[in-house]
Backbone as a printed PyTorch tensor [residue, N CA C, xyz], in Angstrom:
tensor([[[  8.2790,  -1.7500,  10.8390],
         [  7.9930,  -1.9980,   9.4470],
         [  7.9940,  -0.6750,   8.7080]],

        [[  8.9480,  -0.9360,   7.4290],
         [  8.8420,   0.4600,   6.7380],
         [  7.3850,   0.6250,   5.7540]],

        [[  6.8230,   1.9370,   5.8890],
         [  5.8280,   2.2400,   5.3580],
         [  5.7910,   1.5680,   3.6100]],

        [[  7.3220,   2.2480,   3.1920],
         [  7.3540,   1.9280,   1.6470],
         [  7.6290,   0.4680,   1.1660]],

        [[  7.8370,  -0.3380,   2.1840],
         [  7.5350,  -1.8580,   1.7530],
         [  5.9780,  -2.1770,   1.1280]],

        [[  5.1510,  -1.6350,   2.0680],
         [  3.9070,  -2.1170,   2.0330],
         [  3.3610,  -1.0910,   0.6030]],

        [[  3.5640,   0.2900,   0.3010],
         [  3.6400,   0.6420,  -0.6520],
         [  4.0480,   0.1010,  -1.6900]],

        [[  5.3190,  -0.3160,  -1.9880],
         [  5.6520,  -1.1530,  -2.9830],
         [  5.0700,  -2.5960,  -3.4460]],

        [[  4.2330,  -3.1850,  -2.4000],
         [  3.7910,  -4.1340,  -2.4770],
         [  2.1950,  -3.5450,  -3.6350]],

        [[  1.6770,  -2.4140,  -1.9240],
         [  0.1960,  -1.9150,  -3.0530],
         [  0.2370,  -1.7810,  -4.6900]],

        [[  1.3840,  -0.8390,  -4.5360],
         [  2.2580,  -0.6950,  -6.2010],
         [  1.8250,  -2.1210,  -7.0520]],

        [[  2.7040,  -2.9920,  -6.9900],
         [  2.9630,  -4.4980,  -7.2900],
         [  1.1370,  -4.7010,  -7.8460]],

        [[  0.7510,  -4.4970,  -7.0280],
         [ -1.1050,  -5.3680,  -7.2820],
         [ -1.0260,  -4.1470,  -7.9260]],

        [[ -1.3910,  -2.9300,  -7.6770],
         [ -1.5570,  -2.1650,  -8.7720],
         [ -1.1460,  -2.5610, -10.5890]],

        [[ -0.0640,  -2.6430, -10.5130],
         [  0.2960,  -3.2110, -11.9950],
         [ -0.0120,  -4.4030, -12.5290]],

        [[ -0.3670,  -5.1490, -11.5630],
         [ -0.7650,  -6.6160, -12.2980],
         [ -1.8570,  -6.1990, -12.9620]],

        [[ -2.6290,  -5.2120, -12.2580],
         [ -3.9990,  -4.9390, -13.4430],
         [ -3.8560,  -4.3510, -14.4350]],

        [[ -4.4810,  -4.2310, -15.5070],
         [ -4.8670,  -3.7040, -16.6420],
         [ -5.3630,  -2.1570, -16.0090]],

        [[ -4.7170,  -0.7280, -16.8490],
         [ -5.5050,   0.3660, -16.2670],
         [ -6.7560,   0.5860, -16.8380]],

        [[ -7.6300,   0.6010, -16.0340],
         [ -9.1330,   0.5850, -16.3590],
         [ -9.7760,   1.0830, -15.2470]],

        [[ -9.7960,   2.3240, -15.5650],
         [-10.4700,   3.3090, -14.8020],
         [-12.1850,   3.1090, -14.0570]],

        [[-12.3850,   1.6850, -15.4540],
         [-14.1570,   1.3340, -14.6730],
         [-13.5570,   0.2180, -13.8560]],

        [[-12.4570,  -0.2030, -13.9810],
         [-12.9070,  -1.3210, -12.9910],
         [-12.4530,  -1.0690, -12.2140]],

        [[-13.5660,  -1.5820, -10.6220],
         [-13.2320,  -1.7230,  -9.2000],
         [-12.3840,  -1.6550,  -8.6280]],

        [[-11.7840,  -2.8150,  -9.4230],
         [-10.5580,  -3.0790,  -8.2930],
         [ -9.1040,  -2.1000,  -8.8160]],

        [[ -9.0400,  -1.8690, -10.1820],
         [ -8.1100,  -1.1490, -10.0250],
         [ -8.2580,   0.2420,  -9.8240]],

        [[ -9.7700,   1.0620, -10.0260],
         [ -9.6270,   1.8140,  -9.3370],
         [ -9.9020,   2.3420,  -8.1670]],

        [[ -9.9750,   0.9320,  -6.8860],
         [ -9.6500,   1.0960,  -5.6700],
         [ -7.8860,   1.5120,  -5.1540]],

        [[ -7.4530,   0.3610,  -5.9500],
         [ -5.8900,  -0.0150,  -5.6460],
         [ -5.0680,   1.6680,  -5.9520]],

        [[ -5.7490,   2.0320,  -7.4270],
         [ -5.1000,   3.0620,  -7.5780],
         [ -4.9850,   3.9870,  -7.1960]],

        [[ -6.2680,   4.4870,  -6.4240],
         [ -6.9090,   5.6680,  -5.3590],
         [ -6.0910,   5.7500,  -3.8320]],

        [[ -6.0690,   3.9900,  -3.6700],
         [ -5.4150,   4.2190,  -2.4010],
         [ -3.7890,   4.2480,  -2.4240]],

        [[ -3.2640,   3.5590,  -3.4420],
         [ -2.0630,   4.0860,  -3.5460],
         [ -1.7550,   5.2900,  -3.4900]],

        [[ -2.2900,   6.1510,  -4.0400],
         [ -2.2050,   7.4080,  -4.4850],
         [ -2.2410,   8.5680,  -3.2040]],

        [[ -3.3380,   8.0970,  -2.6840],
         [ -3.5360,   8.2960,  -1.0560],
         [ -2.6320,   8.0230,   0.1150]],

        [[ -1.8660,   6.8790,   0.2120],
         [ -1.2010,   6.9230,   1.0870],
         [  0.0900,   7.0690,   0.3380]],

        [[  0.8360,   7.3980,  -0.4260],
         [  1.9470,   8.0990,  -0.9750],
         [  1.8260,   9.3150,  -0.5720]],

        [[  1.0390,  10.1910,  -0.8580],
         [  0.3370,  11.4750,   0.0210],
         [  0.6240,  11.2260,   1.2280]],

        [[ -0.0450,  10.6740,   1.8730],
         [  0.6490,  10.5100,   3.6350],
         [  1.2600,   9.6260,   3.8820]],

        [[  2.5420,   9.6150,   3.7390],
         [  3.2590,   8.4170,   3.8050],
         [  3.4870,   9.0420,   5.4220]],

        [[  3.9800,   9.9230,   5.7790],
         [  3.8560,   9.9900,   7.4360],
         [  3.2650,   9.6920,   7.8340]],

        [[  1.9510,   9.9300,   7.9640],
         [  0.8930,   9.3270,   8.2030],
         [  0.4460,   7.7880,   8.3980]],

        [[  0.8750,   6.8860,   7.4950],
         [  0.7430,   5.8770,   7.3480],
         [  2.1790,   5.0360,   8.2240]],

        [[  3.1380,   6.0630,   7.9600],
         [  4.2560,   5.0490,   8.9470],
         [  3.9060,   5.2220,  10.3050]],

        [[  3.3300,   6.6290,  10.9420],
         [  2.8920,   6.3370,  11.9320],
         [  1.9240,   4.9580,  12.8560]],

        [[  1.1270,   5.0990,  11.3370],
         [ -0.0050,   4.0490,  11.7460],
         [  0.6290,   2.5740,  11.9620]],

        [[  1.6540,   2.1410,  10.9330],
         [  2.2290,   1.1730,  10.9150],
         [  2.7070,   1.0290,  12.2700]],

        [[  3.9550,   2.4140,  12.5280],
         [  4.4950,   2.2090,  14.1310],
         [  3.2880,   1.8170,  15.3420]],

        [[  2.6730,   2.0600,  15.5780],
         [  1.7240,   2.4310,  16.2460],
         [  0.3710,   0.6710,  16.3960]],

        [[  0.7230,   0.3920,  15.3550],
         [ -0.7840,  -1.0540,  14.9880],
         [  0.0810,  -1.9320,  14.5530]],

        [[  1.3540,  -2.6300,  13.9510],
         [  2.5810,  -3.7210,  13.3400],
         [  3.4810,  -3.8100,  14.4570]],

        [[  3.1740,  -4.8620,  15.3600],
         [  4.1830,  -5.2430,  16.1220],
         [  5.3490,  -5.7610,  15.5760]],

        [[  6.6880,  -5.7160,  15.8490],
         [  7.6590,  -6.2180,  15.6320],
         [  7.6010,  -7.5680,  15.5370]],

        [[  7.7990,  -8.3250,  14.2200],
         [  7.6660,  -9.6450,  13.7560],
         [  6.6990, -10.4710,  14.0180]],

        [[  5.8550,  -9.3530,  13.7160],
         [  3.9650,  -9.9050,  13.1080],
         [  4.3470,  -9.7540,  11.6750]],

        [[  4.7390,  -8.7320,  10.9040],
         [  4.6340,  -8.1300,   9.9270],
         [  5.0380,  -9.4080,   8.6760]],

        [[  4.1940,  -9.9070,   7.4670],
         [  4.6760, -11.0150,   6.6630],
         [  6.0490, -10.6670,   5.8150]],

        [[  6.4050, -11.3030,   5.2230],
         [  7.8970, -11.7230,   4.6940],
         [  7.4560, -11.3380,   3.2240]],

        [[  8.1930,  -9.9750,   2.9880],
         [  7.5080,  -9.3230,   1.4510],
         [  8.5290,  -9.8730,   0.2250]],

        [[  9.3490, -10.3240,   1.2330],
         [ 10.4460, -10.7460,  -0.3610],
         [ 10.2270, -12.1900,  -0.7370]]])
């Protein structure tokens, strides 16, 4: 599984919200986006490593 699927997805919920820095949820979504764009190595590792081959859901 590519890292930047699941990015693009975080992305996706990211924008459905309104930017509003007090609220929760978007500024969870936005923090962690932000965060794992920063380690996107990092995170594909993790993916390789914990996403078995066709566990992963159907993003399109």
């Amino acid at each position: 599984m590519k890292a930047e699927r699941v990015l693009a997805e975080l992305n996706r919920l990211r924008q459905d919200l309104d930017k509003d820095p007090s609220d929760p949820e978007w500024f969870t979504l936005h923090h962690v986006f932000c965060f794992v764009s920063y380690k996107m190595g990092d995170f594909q590792r993790y993916l390789d490593e914990n996403v078995k081959p066709g566990s992963e859901p159907d993003f399109d």
